[in-house]
C-alpha positions in Angstrom: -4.7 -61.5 -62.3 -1.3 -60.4 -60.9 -0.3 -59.7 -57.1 -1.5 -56.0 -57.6 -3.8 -56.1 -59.3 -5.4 -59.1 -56.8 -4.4 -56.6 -53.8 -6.2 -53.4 -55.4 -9.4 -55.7 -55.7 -9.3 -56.9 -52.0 -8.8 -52.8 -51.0 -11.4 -51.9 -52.4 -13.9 -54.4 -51.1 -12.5 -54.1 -47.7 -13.4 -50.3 -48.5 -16.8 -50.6 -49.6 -17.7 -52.6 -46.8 -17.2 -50.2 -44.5 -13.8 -51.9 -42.3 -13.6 -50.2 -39.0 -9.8 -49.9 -38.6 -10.8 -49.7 -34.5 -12.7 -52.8 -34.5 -9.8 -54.5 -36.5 -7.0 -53.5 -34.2 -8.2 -52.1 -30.7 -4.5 -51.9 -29.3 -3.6 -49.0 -32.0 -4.3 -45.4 -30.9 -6.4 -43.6 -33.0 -6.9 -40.7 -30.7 -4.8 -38.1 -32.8 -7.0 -38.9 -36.3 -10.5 -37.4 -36.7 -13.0 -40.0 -35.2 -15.5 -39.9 -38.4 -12.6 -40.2 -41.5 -11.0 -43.8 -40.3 -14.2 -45.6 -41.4 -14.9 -43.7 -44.6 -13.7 -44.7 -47.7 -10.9 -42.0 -48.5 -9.0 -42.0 -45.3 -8.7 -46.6 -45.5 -8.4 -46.3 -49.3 -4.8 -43.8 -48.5 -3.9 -46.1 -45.3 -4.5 -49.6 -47.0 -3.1 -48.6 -50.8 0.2 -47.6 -49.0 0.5 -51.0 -47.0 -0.1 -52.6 -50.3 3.0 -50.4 -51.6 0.7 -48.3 -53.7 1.0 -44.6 -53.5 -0.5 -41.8 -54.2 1.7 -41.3 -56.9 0.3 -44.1 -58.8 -2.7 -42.1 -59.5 -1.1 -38.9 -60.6 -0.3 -38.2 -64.3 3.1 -38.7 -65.0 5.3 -36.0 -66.4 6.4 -36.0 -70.3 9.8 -36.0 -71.1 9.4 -32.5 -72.9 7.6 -31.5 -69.7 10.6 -32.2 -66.8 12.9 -30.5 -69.2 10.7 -27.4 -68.6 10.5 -28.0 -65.2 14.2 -28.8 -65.1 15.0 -25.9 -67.1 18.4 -24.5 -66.4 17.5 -21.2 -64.0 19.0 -18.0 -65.7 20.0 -14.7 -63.9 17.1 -12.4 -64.2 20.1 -10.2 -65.1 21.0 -12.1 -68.1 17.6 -13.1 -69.2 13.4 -13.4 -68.7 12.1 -16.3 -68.7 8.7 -17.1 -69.5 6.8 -20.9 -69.8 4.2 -22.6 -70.9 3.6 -26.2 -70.0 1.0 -28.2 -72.5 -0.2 -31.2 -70.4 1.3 -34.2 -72.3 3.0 -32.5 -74.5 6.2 -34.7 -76.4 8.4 -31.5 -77.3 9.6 -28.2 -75.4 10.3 -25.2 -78.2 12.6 -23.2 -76.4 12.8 -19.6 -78.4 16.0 -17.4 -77.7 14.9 -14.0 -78.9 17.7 -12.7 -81.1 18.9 -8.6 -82.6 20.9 -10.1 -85.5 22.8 -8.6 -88.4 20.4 -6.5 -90.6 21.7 -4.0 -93.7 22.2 -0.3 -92.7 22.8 -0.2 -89.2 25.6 2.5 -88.1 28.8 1.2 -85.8 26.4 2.0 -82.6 23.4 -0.2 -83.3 26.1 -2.8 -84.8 27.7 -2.9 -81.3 24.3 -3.6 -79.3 24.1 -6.3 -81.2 27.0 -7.7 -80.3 26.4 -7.4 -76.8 22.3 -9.2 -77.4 24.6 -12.0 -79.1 26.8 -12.2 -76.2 24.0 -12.5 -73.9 22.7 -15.4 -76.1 26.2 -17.1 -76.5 26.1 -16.8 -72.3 22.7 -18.6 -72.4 23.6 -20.9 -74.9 27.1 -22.0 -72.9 24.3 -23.0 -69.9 22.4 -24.8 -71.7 25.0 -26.4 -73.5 26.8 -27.5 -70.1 23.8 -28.3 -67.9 21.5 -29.8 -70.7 23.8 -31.3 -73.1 22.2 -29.1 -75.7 24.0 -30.3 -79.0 22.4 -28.4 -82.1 20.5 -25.0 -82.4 17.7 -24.4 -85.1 18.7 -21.5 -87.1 16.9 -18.3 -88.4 17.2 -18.4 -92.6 19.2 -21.7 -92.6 17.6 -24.1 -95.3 18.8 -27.7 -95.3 20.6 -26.5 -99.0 22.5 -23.7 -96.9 23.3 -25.4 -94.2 26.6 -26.3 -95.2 27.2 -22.9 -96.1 26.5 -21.0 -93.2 28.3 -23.7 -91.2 31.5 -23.6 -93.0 31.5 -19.6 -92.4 31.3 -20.4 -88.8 34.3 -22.4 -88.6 36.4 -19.7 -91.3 35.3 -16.0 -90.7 36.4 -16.4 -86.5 39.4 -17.2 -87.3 42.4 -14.3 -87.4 43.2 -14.8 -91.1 40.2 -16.3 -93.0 41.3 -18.6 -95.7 41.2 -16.6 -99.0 38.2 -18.9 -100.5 36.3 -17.3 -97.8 37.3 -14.1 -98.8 36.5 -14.7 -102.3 32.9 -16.0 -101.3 32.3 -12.6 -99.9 33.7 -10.0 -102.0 31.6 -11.9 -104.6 28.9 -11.4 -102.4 29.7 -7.9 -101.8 29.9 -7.3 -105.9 26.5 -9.0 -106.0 24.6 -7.1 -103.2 26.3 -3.6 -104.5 25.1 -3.9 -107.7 21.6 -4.5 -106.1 21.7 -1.4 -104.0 22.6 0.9 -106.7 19.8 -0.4 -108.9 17.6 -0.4 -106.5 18.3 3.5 -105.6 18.1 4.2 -109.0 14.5 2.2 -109.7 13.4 4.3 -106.8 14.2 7.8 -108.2 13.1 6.7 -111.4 9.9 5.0 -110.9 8.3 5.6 -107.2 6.2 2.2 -106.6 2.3 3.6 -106.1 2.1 2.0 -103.1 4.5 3.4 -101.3 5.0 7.0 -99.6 7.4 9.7 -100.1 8.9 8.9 -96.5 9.0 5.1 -97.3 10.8 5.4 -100.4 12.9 8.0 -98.9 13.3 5.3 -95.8 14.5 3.0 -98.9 16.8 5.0 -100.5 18.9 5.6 -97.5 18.9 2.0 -96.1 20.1 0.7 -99.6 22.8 3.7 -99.3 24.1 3.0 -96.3 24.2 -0.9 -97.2 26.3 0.4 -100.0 28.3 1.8 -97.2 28.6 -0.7 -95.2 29.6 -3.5 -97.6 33.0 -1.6 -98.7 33.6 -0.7 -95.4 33.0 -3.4 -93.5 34.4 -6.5 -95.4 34.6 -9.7 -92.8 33.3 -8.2 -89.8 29.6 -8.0 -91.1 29.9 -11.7 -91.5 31.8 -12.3 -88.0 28.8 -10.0 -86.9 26.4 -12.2 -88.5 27.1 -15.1 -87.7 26.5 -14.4 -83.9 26.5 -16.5 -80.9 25.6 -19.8 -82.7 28.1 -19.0 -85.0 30.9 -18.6 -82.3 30.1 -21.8 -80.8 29.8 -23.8 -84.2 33.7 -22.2 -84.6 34.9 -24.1 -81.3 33.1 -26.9 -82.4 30.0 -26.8 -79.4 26.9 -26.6 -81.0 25.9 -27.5 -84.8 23.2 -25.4 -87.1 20.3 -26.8 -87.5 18.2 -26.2 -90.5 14.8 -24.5 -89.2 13.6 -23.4 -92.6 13.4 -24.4 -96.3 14.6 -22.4 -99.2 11.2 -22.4 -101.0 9.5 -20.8 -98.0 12.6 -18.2 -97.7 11.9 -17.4 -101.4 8.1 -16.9 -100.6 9.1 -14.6 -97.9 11.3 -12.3 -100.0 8.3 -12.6 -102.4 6.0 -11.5 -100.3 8.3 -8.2 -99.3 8.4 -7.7 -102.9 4.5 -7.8 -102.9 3.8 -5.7 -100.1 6.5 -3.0 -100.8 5.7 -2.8 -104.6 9.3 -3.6 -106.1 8.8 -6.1 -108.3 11.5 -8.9 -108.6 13.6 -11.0 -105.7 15.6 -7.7 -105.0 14.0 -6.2 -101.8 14.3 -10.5 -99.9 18.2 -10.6 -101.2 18.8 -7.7 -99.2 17.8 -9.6 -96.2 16.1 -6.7 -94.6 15.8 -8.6 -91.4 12.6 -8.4 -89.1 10.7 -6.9 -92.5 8.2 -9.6 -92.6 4.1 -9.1 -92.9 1.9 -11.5 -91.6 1.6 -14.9 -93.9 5.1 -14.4 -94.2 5.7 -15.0 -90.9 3.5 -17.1 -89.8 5.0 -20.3 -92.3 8.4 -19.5 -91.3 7.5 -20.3 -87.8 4.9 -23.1 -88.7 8.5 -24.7 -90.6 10.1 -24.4 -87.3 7.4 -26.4 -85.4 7.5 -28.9 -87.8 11.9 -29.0 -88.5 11.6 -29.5 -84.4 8.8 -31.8 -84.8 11.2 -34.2 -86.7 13.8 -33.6 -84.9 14.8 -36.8 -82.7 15.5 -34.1 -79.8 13.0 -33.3 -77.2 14.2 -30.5 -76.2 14.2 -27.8 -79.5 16.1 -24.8 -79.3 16.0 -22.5 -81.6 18.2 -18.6 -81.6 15.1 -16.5 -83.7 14.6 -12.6 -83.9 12.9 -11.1 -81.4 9.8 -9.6 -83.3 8.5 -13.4 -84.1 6.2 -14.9 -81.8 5.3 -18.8 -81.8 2.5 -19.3 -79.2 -0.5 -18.8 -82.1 2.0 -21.5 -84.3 1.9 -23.8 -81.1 -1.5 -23.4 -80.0 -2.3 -24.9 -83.7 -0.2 -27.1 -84.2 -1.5 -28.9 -80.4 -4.7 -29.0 -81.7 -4.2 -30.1 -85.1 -1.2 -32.9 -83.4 -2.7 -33.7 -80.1 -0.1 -36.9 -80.0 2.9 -34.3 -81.0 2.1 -31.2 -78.9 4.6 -28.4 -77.8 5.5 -27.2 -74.4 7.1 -23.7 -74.9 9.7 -21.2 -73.1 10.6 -17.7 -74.3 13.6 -16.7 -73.1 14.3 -12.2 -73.7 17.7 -11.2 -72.9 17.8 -8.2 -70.8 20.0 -6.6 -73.0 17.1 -7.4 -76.1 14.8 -5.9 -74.1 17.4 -2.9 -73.5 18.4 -2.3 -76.9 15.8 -3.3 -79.5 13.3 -1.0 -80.3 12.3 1.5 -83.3 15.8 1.7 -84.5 15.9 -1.7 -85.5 13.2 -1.8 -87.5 14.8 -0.9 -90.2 11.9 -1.6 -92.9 8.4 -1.0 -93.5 6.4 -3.6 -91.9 7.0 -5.5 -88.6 5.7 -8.7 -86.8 2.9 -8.7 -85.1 2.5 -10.2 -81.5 0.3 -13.2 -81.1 -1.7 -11.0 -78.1 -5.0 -13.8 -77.5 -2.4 -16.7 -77.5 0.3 -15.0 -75.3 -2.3 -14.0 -72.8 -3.5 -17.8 -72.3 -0.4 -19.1 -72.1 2.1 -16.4 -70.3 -1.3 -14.2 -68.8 -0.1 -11.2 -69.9 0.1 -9.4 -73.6 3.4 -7.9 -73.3 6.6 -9.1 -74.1 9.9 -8.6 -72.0 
């Protein structure tokens, strides 16, 4: 038995045997204590663990890692940002979600400049955390471990003030690709209106794949620049690094499953990338893939720059019951100017995310988001 353990023992028999700390020591004045609580077990328990060198502390549960960071979490300017946390009792990872507007097709020069300014909130946040918690890596919405390289070496080209020609190449390909697309698809939908579709959402089609026409000759590299956002912009000064947070066979069940639900048949409708056009199932493994990218991660602290429309607390109230040794600890962070700018407009298609309301209201206590 060591010292401590030996001393603990002693305490406590001296405890249940009732010592009388006045009878022990008559010269110490216990005047200011309550007479009654300096021969009961509690009060000589405190008093003797501490002149053992035990404190109270020893008997507390000891914060996680994953559960400082929250409580350590950089404090933004309500001005910049809402901040809302959840703390899983020994939880090993903190999910920090950056709610994100991001480049979607057919959005006119005003709704293309709010986004800007929601990505330069997030590139503010993103600087804190990068300077205050050493943050070196962000998990990315759509990035697949077989894009990654892709999507990083257009962060480091398209910021620059002449891009290098094989970046121009890669997009007016692109562009001949995707315009091709859009007049097909404009033309299968006066042709041959899917069944399960109405007039005003095929109408709501036509027009977005018009004005992605649009917008692809006339916006060359700034749709990418405008793309590539915040995460992008720091990847360029060489800050942060993307982070895979998806997988390519999930991102091809997702533009499946648009395909489905909209009645196009075909991979068309998902290589439009019509943004936050996602049903349910969709949704719901793309987030799952998050958890568990993070999950592996050798990080604690997992941030990941998501649109705003996706909400993980029904994915991590799962996954902690189903991985009660690898739970999450989660903060949602809305910037002010998300909450000021996103709304109906950008909703560009025909189905949007639904809000995880039962999870939110156990772990935030309210249903509605920032």
């Amino acid at each position: 038995m060591d010292q401590r353990s030996s001393s603990t023992t002693v305490l406590s028999e001296l405890v249940d045997n009732r010592v009388d700390l006045r009878a022990s020591d008559p010269d110490i004045d216990f005047s200011s204590l309550s007479g009654p609580t300096t021969t009961r077990r509690g009060f000589v328990l405190t008093g003797l663990l501490a002149l053992a060198g035990i404190g109270a502390n020893a008997c507390s549960t000891k914060l996680t890692p994953a559960n400082e960071a929250l409580q350590n979490f950089p404090q933004l300017d309500p001005a910049l940002a809402t901040v809302l946390k959840h703390e899983e009792p020994g939880a090993t990872k903190l999910l920090v979600h950056i709610r994100q507007m991001h480049y979607v097709p057919g959005l006119g020069a005003k709704e293309k400049a709010e986004i800007s300014l929601v990505q330069s909130s997030i590139e503010q946040i993103l600087r804190r955390l990068i300077a205050e918690t050493g943050l070196k890596g962000v998990y990315t919405e759509g990035v697949a471990p077989e894009t990654e390289p892709i999507e990083t070496l257009i962060a480091l080209t398209v910021f620059r003030n002449q891009p290098p020609p094989e970046l121009e190449a890669f997009f007016n390909a692109s562009i001949k690709t995707q315009l091709i697309l859009c007049r097909s698809l404009i033309k299968a939908l006066s042709d041959n209106k899917p069944t399960t579709l109405s007039d005003a959402e095929v109408e709501n089609l036509r027009k977005l794949y018009t004005a992605r026409e649009q917008e692809l000759i006339a916006d060359g590299m700034e749709a990418l620049r405008i793309r590539a956002g915040a995460v992008g912009r720091l990847v360029y000064e060489r800050k942060l690094s993307i982070t895979s947070a998806e997988t390519a066979k999930l991102n091809d069940a997702h533009a499946d499953a648009l395909n489905n639900k909209s009645g196009l048949k075909g991979r068309a409708v998902g290589l439009l990338d019509l943004g936050e056009v996602v049903t349910n199932s969709a949704s719901e493994g793309r987030e799952d893939m998050v958890l568990n990218c993070a999950a592996k991660g050798d990080e604690t602290v997992a941030v990941t720059v998501y649109g705003g429309l996706h909400d993980f607390c029904s994915n991590i109230e799962r996954w902690n019951s189903s991985h009660p040794g690898e739970k999450f600890s989660f903060i949602e962070i809305t910037p002010r100017t998300y909450s000021q700018y996103s709304g109906a407009s950008h909703q560009v298609g025909l189905f949007s995310v639904r809000s995880d309301a039962a999870s939110r209201m156990r772990y935030f206590g309210t249903t509605s988001r920032p």
